[in-house]
PDB file of N, CA, C and O in Angstrom:
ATOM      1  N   UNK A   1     -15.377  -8.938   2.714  1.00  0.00           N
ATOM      2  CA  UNK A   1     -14.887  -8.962   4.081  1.00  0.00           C
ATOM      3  C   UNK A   1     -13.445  -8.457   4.071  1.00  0.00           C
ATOM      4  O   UNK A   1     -12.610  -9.068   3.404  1.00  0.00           O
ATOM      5  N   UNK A   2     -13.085  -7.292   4.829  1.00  0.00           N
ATOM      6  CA  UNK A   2     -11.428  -6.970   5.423  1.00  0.00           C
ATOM      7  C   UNK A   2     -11.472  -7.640   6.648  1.00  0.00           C
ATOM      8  O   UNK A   2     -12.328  -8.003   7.455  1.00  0.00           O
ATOM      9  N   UNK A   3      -9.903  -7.691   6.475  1.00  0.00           N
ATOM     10  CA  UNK A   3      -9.380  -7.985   7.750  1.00  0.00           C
ATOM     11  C   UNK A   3      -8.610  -6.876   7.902  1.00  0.00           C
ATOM     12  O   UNK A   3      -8.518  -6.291   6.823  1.00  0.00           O
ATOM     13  N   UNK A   4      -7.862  -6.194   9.008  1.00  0.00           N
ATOM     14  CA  UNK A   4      -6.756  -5.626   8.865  1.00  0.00           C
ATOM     15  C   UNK A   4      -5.342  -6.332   9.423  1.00  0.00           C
ATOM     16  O   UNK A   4      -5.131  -7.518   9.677  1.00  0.00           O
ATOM     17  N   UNK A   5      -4.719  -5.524   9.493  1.00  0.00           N
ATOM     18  CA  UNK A   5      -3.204  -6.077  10.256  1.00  0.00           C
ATOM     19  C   UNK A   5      -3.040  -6.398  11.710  1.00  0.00           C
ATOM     20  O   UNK A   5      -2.194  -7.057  12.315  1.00  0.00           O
ATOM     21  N   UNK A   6      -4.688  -5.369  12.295  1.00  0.00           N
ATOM     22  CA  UNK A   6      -4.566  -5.754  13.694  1.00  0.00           C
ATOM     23  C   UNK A   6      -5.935  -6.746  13.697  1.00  0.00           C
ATOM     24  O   UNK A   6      -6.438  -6.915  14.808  1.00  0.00           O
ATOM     25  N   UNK A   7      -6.411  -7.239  12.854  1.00  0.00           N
ATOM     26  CA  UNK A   7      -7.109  -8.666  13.089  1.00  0.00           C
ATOM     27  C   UNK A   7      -8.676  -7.974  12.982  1.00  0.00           C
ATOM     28  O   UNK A   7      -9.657  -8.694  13.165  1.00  0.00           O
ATOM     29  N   UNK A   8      -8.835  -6.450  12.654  1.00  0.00           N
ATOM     30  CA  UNK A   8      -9.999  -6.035  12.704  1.00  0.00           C
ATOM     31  C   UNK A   8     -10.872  -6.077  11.950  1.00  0.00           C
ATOM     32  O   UNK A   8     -10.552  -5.237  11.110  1.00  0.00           O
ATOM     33  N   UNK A   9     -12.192  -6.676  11.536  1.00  0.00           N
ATOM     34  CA  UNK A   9     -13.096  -7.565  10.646  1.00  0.00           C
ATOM     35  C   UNK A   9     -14.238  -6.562  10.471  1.00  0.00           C
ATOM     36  O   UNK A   9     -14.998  -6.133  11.339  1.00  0.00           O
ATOM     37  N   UNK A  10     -14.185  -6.191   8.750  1.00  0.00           N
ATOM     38  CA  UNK A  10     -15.286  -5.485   8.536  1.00  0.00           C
ATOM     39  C   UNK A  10     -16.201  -5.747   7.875  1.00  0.00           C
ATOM     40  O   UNK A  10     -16.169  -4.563   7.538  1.00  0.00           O
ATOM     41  N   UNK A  11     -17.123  -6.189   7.264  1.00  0.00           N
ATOM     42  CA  UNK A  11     -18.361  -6.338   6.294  1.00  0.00           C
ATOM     43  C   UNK A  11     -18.353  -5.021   5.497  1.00  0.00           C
ATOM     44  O   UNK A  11     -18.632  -3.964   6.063  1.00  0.00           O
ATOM     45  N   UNK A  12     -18.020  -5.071   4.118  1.00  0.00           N
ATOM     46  CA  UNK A  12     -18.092  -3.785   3.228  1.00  0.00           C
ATOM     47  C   UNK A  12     -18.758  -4.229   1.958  1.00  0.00           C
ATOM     48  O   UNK A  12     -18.527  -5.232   1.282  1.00  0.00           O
ATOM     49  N   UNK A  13     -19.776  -3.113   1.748  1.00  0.00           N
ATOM     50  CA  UNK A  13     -20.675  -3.682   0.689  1.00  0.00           C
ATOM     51  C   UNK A  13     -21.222  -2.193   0.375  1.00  0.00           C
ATOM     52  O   UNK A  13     -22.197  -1.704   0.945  1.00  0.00           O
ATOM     53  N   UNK A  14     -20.324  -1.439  -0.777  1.00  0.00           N
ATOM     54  CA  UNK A  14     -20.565  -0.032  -1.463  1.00  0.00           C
ATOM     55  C   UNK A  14     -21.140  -0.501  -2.330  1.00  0.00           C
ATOM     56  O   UNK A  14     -20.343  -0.297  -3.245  1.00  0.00           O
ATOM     57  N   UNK A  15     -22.137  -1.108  -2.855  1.00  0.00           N
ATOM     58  CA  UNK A  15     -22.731  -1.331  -4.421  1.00  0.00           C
ATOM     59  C   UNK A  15     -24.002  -0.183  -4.288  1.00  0.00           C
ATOM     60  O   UNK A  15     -24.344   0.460  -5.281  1.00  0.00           O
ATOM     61  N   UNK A  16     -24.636  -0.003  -3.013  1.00  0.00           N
ATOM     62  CA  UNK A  16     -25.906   0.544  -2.879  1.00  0.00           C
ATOM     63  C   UNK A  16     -25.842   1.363  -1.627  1.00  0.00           C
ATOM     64  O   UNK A  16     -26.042   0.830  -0.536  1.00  0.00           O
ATOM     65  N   UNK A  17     -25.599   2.503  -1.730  1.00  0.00           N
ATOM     66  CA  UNK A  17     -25.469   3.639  -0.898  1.00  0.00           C
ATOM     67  C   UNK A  17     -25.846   4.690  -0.894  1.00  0.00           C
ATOM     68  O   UNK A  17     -25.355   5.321  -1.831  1.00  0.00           O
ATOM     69  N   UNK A  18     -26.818   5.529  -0.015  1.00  0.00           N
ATOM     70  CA  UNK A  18     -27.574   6.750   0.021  1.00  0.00           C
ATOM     71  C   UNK A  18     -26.661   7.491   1.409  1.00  0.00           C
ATOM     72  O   UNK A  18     -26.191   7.141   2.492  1.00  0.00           O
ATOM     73  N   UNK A  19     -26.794   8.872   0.455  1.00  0.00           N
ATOM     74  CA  UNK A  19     -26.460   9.986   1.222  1.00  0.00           C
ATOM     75  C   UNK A  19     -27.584  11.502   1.066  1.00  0.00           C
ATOM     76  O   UNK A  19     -28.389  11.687   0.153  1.00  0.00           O
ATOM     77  N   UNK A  20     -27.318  12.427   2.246  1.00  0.00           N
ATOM     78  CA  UNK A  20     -27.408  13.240   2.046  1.00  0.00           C
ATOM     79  C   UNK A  20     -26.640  15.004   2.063  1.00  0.00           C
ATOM     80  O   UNK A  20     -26.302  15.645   3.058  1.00  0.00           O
ATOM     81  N   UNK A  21     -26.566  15.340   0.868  1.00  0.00           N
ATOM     82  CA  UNK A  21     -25.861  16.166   0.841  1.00  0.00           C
ATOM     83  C   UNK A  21     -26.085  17.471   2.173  1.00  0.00           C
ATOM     84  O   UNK A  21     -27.152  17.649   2.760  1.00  0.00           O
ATOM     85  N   UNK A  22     -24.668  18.346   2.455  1.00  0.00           N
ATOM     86  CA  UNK A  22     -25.049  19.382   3.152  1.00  0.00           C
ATOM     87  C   UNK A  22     -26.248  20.573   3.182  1.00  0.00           C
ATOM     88  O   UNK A  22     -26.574  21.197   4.191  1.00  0.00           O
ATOM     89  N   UNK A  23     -26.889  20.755   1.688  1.00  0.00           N
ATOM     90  CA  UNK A  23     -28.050  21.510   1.106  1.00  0.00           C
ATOM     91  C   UNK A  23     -29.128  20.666   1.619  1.00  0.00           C
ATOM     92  O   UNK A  23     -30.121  21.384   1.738  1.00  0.00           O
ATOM     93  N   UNK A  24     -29.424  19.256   2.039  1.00  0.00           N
ATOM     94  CA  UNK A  24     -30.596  18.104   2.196  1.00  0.00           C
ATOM     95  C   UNK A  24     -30.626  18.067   1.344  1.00  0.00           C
ATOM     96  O   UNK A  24     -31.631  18.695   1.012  1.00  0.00           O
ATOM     97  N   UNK A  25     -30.001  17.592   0.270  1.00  0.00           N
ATOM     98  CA  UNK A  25     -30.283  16.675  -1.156  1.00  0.00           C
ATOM     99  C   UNK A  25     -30.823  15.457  -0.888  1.00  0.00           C
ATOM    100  O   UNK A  25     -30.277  14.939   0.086  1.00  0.00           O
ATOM    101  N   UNK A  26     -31.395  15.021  -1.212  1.00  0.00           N
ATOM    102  CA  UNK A  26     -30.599  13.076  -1.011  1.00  0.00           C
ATOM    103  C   UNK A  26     -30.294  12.444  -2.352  1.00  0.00           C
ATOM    104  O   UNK A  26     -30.878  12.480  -3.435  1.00  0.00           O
ATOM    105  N   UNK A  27     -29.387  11.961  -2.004  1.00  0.00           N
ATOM    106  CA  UNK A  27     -28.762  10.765  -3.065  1.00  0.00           C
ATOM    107  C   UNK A  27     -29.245   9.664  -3.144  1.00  0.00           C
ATOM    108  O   UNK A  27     -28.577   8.966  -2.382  1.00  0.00           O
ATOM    109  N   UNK A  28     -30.035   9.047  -3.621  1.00  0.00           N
ATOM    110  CA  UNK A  28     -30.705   7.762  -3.505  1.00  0.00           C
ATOM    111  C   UNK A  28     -29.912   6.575  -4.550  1.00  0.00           C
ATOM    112  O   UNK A  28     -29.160   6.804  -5.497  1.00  0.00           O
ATOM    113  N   UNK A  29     -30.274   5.536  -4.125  1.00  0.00           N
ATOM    114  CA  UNK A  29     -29.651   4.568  -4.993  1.00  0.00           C
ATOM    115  C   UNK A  29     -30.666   3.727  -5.335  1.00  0.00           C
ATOM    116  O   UNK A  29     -31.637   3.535  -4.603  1.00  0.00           O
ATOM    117  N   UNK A  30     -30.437   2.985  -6.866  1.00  0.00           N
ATOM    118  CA  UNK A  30     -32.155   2.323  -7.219  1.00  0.00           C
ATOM    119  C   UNK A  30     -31.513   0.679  -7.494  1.00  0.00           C
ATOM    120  O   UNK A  30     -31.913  -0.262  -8.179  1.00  0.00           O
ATOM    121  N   UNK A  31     -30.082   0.919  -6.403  1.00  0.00           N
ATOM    122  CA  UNK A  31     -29.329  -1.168  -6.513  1.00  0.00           C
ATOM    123  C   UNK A  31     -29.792  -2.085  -4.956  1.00  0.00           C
ATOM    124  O   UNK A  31     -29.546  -1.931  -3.760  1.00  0.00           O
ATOM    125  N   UNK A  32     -30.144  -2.527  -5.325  1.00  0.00           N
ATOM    126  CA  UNK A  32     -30.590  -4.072  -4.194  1.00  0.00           C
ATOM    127  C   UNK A  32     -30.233  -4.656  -4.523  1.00  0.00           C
ATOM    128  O   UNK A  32     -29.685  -4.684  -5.625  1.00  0.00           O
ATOM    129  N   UNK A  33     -30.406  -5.997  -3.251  1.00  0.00           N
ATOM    130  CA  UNK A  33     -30.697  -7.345  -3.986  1.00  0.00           C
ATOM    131  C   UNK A  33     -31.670  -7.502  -2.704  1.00  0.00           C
ATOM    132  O   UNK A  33     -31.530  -7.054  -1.566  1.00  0.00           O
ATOM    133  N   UNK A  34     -32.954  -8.476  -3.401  1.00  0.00           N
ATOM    134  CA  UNK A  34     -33.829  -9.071  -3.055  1.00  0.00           C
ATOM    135  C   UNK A  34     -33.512 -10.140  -1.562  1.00  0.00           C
ATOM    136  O   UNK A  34     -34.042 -10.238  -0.455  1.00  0.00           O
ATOM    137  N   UNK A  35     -32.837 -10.538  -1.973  1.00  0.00           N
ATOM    138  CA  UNK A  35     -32.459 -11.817  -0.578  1.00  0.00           C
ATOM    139  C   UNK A  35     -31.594 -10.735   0.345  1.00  0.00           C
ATOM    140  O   UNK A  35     -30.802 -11.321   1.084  1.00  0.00           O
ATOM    141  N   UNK A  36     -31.573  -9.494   0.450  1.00  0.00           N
ATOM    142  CA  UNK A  36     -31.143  -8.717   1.557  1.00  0.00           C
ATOM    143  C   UNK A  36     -32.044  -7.790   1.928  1.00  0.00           C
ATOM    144  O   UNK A  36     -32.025  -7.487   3.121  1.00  0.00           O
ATOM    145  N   UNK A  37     -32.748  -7.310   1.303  1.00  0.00           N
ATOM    146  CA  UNK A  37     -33.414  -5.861   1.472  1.00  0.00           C
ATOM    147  C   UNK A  37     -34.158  -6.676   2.394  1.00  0.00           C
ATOM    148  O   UNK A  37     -34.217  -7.905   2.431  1.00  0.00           O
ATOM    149  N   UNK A  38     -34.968  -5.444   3.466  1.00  0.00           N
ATOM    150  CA  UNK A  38     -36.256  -5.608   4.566  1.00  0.00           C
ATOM    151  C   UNK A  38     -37.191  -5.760   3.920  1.00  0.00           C
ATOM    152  O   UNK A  38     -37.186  -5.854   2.693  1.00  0.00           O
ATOM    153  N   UNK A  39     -38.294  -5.816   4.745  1.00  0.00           N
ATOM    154  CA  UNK A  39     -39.482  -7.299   4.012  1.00  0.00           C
ATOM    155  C   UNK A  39     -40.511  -5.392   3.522  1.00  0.00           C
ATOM    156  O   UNK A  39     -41.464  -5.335   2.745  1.00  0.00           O
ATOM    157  N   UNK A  40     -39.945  -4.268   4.200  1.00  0.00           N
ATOM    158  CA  UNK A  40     -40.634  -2.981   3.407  1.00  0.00           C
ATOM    159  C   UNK A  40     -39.936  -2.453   2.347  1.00  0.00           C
ATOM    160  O   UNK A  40     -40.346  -1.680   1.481  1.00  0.00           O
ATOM    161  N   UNK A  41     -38.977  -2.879   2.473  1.00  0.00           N
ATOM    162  CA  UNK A  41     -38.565  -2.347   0.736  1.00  0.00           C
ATOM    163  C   UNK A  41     -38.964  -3.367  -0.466  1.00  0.00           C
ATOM    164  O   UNK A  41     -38.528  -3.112  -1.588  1.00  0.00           O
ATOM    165  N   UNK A  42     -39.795  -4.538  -0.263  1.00  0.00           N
ATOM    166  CA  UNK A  42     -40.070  -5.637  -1.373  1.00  0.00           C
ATOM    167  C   UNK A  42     -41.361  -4.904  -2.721  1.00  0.00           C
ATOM    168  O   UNK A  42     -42.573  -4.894  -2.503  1.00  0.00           O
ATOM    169  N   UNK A  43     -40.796  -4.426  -3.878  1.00  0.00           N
ATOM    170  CA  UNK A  43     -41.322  -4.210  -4.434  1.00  0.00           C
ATOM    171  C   UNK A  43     -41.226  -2.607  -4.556  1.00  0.00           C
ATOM    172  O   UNK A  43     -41.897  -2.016  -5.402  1.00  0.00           O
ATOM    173  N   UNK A  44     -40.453  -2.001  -3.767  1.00  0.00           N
ATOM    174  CA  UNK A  44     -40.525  -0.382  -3.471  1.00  0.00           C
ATOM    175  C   UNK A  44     -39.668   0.146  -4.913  1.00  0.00           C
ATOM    176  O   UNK A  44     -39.223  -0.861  -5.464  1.00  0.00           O
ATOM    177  N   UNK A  45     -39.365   1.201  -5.556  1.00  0.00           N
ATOM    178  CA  UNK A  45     -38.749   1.697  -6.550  1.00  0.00           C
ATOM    179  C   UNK A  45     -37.616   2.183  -5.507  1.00  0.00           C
ATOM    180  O   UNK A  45     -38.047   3.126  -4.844  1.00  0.00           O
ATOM    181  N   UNK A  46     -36.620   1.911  -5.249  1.00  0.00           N
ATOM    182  CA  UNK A  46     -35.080   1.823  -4.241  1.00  0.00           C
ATOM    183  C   UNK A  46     -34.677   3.599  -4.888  1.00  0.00           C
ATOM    184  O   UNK A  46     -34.353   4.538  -4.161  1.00  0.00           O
ATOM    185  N   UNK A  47     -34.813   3.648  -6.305  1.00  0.00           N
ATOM    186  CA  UNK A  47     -34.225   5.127  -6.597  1.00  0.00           C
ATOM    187  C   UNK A  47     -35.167   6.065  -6.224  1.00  0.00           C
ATOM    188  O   UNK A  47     -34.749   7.223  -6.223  1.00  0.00           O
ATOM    189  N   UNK A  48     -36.596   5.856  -5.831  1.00  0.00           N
ATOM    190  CA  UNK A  48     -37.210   6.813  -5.434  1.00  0.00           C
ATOM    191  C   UNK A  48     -37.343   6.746  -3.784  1.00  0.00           C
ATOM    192  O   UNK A  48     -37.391   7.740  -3.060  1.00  0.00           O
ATOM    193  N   UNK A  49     -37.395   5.339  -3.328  1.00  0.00           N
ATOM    194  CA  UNK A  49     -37.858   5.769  -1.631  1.00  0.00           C
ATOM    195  C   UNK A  49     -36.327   5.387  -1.077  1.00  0.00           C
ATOM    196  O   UNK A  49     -35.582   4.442  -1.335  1.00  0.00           O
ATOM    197  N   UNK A  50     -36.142   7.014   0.153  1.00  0.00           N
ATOM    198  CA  UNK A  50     -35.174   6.600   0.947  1.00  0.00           C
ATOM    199  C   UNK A  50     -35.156   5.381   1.762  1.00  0.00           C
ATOM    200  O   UNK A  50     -36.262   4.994   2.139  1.00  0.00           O
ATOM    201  N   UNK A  51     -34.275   4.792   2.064  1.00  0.00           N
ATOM    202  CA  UNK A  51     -34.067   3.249   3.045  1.00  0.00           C
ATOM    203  C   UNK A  51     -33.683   4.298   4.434  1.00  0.00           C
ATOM    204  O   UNK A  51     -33.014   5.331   4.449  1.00  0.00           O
ATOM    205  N   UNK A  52     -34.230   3.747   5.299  1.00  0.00           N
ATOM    206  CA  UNK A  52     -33.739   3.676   7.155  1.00  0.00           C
ATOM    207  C   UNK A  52     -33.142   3.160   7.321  1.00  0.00           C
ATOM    208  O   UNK A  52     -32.888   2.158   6.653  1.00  0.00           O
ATOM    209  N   UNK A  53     -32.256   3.715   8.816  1.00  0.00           N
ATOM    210  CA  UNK A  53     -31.312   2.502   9.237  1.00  0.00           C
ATOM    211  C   UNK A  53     -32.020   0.981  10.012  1.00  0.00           C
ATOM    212  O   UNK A  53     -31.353   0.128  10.597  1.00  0.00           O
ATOM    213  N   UNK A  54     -33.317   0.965   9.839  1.00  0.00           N
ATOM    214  CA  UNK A  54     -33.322  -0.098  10.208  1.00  0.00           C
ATOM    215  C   UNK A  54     -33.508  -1.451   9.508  1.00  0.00           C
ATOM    216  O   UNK A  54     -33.663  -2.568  10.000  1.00  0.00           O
ATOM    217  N   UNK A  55     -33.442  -0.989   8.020  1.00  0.00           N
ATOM    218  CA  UNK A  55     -33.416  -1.697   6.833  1.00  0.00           C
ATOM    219  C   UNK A  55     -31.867  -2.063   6.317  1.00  0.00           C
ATOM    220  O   UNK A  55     -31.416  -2.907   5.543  1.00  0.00           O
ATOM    221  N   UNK A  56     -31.100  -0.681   7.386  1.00  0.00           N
ATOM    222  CA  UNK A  56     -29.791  -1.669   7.079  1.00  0.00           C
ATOM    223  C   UNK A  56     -29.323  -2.271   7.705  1.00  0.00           C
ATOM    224  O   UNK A  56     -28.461  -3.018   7.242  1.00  0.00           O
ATOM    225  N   UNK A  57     -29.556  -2.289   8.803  1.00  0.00           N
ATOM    226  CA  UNK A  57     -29.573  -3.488  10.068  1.00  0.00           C
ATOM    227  C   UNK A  57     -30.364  -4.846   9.865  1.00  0.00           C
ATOM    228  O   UNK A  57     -30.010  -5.877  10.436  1.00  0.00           O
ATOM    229  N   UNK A  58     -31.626  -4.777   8.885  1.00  0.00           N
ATOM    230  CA  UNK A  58     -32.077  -6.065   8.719  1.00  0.00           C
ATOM    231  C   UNK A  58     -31.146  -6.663   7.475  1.00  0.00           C
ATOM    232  O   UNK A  58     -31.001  -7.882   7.385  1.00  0.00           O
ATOM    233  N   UNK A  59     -30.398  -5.580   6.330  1.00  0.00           N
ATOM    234  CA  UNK A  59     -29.577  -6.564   5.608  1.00  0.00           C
ATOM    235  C   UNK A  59     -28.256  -6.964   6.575  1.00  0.00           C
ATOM    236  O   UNK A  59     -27.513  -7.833   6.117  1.00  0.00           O
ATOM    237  N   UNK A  60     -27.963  -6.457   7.711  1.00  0.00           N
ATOM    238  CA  UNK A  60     -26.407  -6.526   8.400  1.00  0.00           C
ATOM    239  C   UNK A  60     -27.070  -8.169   9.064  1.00  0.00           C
ATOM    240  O   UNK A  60     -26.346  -9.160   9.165  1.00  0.00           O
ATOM    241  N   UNK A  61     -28.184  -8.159   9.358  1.00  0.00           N
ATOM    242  CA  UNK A  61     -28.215  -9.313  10.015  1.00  0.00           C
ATOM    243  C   UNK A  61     -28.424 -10.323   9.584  1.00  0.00           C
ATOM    244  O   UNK A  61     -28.324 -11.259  10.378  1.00  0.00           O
ATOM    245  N   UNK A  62     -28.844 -10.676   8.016  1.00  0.00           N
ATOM    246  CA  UNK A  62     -29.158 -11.061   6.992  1.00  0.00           C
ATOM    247  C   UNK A  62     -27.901 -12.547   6.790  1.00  0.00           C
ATOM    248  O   UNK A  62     -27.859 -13.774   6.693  1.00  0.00           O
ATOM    249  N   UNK A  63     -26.557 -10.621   6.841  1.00  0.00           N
ATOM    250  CA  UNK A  63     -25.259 -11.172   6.356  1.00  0.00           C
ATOM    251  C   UNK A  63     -24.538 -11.993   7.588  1.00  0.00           C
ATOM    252  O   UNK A  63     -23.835 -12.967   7.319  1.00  0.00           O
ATOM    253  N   UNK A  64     -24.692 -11.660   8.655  1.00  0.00           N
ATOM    254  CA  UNK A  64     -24.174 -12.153   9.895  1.00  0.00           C
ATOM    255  C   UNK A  64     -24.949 -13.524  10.405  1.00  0.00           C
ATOM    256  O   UNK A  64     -24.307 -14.160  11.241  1.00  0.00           O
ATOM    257  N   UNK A  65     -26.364 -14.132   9.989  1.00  0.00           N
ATOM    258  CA  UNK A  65     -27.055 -15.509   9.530  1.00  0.00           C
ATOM    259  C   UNK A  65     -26.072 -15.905   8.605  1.00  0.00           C
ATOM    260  O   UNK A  65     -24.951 -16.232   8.994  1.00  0.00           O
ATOM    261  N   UNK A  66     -26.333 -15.905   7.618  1.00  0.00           N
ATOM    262  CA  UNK A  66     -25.453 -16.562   6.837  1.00  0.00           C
ATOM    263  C   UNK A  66     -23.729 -16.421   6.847  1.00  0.00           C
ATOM    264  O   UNK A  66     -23.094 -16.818   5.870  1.00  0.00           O
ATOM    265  N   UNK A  67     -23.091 -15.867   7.947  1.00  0.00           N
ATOM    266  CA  UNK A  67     -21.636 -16.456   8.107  1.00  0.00           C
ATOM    267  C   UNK A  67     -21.938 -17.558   9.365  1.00  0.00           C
ATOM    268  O   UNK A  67     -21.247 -18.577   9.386  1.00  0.00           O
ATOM    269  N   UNK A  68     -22.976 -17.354  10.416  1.00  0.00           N
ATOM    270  CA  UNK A  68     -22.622 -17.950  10.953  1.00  0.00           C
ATOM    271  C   UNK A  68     -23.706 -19.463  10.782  1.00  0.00           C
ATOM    272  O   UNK A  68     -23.889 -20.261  11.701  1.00  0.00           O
ATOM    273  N   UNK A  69     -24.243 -19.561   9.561  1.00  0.00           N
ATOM    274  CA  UNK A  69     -25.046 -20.992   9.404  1.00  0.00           C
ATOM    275  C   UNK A  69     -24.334 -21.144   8.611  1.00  0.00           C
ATOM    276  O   UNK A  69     -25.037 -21.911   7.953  1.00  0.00           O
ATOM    277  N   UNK A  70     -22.979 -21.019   7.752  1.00  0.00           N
ATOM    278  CA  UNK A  70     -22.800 -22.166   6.600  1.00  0.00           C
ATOM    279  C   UNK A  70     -23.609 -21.473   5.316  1.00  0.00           C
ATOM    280  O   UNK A  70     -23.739 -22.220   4.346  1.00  0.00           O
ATOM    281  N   UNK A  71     -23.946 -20.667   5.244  1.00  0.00           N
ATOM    282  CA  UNK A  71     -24.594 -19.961   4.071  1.00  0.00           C
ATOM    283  C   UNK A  71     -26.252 -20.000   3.944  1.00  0.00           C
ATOM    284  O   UNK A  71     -26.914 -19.413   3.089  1.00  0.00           O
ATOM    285  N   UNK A  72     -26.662 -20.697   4.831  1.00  0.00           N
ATOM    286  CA  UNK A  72     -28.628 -20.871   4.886  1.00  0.00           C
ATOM    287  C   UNK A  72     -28.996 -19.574   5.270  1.00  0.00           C
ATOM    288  O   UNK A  72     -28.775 -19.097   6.383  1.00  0.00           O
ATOM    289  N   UNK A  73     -29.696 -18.870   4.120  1.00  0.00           N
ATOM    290  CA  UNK A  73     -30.610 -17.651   3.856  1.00  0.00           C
ATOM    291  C   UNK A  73     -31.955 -18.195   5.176  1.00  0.00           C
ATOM    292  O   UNK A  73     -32.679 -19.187   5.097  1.00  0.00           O
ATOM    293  N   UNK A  74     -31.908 -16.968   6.492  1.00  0.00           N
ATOM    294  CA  UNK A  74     -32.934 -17.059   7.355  1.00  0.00           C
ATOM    295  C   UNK A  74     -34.479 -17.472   7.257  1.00  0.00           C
ATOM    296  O   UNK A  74     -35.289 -17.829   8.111  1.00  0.00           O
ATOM    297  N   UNK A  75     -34.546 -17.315   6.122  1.00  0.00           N
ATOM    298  CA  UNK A  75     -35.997 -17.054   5.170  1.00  0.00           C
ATOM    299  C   UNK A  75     -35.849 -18.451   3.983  1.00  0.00           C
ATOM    300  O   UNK A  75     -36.545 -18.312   2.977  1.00  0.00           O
ATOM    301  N   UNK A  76     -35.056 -19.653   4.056  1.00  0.00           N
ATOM    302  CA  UNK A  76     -34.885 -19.959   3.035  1.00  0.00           C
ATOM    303  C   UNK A  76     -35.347 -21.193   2.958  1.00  0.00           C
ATOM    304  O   UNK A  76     -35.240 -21.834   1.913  1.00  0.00           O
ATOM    305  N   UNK A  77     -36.178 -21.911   4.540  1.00  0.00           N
ATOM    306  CA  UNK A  77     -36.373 -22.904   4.409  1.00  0.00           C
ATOM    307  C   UNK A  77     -37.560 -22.974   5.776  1.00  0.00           C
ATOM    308  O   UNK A  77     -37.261 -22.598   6.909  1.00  0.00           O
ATOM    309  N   UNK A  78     -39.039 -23.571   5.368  1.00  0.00           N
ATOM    310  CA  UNK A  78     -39.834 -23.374   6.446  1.00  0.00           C
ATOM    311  C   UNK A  78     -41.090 -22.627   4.960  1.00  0.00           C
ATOM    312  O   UNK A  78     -40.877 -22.026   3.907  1.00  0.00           O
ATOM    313  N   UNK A  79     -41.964 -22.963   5.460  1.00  0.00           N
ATOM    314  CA  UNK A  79     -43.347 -22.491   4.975  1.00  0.00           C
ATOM    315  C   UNK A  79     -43.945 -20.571   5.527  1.00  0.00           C
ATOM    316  O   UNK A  79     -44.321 -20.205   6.640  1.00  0.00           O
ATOM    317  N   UNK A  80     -43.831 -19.904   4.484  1.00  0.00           N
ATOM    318  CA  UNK A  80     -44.213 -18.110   4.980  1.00  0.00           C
ATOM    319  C   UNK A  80     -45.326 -17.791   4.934  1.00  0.00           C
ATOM    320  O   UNK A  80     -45.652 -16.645   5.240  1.00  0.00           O
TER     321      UNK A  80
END
């Protein structure tokens, strides 16, 4: 977590990041973690299949549960 000088609050988490180059390369990354990834990347090879943004919106919301419960993982308690 940053803060800045004018009080502005970011969530930063570079461990696992895909790009694509100007040619359409893609850069894939093969780092997770399990208690963040979307319930379609469970079991996927991360260095071979690209992630969507809506897989990074399910880890953003993941992280934004757990600041605002006190640290209880959404998924962490209750019968699946």
């Amino acid at each position: 977590v940053l803060v800045s000088d004018t009080t502005r609050v970011t969530l930063v988490d570079c461990d696992s990041m895909q790009f694509t180059g100007d040619d359409g390369r893609e850069f894939l990354c093969s780092v997770g973690r399990p208690e963040f990834s979307a319930p379609e990347l469970a079991g996927v090879d991360l260095g071979a299949q690209p992630r969507a943004r809506s897989s990074d919106l399910f880890s953003l919301a993941v992280h934004i549960h757990l600041l605002l419960m006190g640290g209880n993982h959404p998924f962490l308690r209750g019968i699946w």
